[in-house]
C-alpha positions in Angstrom: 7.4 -19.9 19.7 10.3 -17.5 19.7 9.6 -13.9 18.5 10.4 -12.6 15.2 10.4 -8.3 14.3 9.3 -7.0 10.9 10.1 -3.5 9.4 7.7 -0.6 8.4 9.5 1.7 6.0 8.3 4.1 4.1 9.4 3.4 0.9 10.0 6.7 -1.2 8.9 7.4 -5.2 11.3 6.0 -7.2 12.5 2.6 -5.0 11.7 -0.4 -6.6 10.1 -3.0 -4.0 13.3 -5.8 -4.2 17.2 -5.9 -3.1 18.6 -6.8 -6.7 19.0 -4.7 -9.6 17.3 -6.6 -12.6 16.3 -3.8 -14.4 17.2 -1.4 -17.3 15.7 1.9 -15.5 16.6 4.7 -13.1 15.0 3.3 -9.7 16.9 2.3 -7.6 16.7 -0.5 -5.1 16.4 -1.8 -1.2 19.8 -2.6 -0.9 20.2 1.2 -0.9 18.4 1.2 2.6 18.8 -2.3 3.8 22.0 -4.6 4.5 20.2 -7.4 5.8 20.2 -10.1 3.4 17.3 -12.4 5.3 14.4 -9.5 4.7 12.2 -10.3 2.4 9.0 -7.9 0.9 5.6 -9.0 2.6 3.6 -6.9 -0.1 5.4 -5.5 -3.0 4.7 -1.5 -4.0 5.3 -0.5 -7.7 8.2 1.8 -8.2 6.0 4.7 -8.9 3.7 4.4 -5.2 5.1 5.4 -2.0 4.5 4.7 1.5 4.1 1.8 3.9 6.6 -1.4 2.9 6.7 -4.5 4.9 9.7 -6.4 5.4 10.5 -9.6 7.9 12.6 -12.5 7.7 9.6 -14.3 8.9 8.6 -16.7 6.6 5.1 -17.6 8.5 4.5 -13.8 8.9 5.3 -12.6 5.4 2.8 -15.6 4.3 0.2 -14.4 6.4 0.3 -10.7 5.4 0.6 -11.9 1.6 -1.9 -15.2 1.8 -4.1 -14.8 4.8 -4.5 -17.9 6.7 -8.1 -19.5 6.7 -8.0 -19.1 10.3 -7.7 -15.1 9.7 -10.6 -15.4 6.9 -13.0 -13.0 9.5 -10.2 -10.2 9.8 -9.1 -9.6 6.4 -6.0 -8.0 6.0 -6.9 -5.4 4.5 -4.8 -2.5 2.3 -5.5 0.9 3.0 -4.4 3.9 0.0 -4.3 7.2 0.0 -5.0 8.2 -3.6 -4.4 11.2 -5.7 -7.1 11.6 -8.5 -7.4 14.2 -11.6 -11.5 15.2 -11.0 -14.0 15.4 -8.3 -15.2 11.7 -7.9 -19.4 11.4 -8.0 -21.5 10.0 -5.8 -22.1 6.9 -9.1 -17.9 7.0 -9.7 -17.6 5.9 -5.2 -20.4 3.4 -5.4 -18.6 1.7 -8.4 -15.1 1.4 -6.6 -17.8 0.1 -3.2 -19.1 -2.4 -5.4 -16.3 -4.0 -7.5 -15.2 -2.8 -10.7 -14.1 -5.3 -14.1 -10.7 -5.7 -14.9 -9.1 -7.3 -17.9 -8.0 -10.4 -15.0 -11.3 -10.2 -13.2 -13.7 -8.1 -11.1 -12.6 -6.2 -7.8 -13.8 -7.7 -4.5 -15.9 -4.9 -2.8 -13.6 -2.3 -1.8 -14.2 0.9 1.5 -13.9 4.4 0.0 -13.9 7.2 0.9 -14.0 11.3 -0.7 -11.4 13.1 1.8 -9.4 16.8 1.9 -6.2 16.9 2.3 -7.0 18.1 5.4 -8.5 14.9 6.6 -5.9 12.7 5.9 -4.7 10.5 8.4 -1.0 12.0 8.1 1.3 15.1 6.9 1.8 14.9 3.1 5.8 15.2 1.8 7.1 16.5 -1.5 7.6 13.7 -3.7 10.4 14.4 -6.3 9.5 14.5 -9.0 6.4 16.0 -8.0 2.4 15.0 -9.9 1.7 16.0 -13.3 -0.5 19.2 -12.8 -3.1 20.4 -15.1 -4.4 24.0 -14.5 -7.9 23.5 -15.8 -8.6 20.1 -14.0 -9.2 19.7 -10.3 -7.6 17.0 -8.1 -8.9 15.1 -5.1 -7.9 12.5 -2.4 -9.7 9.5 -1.9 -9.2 6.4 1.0 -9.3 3.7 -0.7 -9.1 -0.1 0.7 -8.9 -3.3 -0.7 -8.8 -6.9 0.2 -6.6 -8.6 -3.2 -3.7 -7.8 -4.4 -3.9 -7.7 -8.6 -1.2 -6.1 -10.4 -1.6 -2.3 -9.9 -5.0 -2.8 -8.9 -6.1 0.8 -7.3 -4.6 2.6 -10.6 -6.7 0.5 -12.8 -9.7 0.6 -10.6 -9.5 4.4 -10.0 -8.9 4.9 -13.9 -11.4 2.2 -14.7 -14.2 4.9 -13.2 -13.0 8.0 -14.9 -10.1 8.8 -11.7 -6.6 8.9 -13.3 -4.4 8.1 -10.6 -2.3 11.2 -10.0 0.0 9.9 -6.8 -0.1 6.6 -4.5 0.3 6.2 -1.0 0.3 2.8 1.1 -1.2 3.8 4.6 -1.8 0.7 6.1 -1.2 -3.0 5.4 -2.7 -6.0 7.7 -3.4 -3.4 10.8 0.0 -1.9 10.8 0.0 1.8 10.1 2.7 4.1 8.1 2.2 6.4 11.1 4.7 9.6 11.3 7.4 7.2 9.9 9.4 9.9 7.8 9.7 9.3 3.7 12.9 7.1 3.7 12.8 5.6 6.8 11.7 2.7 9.1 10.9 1.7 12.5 11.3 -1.8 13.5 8.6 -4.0 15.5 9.0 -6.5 17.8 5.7 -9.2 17.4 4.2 -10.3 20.2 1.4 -12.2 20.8 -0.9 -10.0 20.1 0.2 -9.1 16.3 0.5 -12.7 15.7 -3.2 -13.1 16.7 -4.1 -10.1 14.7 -2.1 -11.9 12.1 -3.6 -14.8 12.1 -0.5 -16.9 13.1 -1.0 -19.3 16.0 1.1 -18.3 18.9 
């Protein structure tokens, strides 16, 4: 089987997840970043979320980080956030997002979370521009949050669903591969081999 590359960028607030320009906003698009007409988005990231986007013109990869094969169904690939919240989540508010929360399209598969400081995250925070809504009189806190789905703005909804507005999103990790030191605006390519593909699920 010949050997394919995918990138990890790290999209920046404000990019929309697609190459063409279908919308009446201010984002702005890939095709500001990428030439290469065969990428396609293995994961899309709202407009308003930053951090870890996947792109390959792998069809049987992107499927596999999007739909994971049966064969992968002990390994999910799992999503890992880094999540900005107005308040000081409870003990009640982290066993909620654990067990599954309901949603207007369904409830939540279990989800990992975990209460971090700033200090503990896995990577140096950037300015985002334009920077979080900041209220004086209300605290803010970071959580790691992990999913295994991929509804429609699903860790805004779940955080909000518990009492956490979502102040700022970050994609760490998708399917094993990590954001890294990968500066805002920038990506690294990756060159598959066998190992990934097992990791992916993809027989080699």
């Amino acid at each position: 089987m010949p050997t394919s590359s995918l990138i990890l960028f790290n999209k920046p607030y404000g990019v929309q997840s697609q190459f063409r320009d279908d919308s009446n906003n201010d984002h702005v698009t890939l095709s500001q970043y990428f030439t290469d007409k065969s990428l396609r988005v293995a994961g899309r990231l709202d407009a308003t979320s930053e951090g870890l986007l996947i792109l390959t013109d792998d069809g049987r990869v992107n499927k596999a980080i999007t739909h994971p094969p049966k064969a992968n169904a002990g390994r999910k690939q799992g999503k890992t956030y880094l999540v900005q919240v107005e308040g000081i989540p409870t003990a009640e508010q982290l066993n909620q997002l654990k067990r599954g929360v309901t949603l207007k399209d369904g409830k939540t598969l279990p989800a990992e979370v975990k209460h971090v400081s700033e200090d503990e995250l896995p990577m140096a925070l950037w300015q985002r521009h334009p920077p979080i809504r900041e209220r004086k009189s209300v605290p803010d806190s970071w959580l790691m949050l992990t999913i295994y789905e991929g509804k429609n703005r699903q860790v805004r909804r779940m955080t909000a669903h518990v009492g956490l507005p979502c102040l700022r999103l970050i994609r760490w990790s998708v399917a094993g591969f990590e954001l890294g030191d990968i500066a805002v605006g920038e990506f690294v390519r990756i060159h598959l081999t066998s190992q990934h593909y097992q990791q992916l699920g993809i027989s080699y």
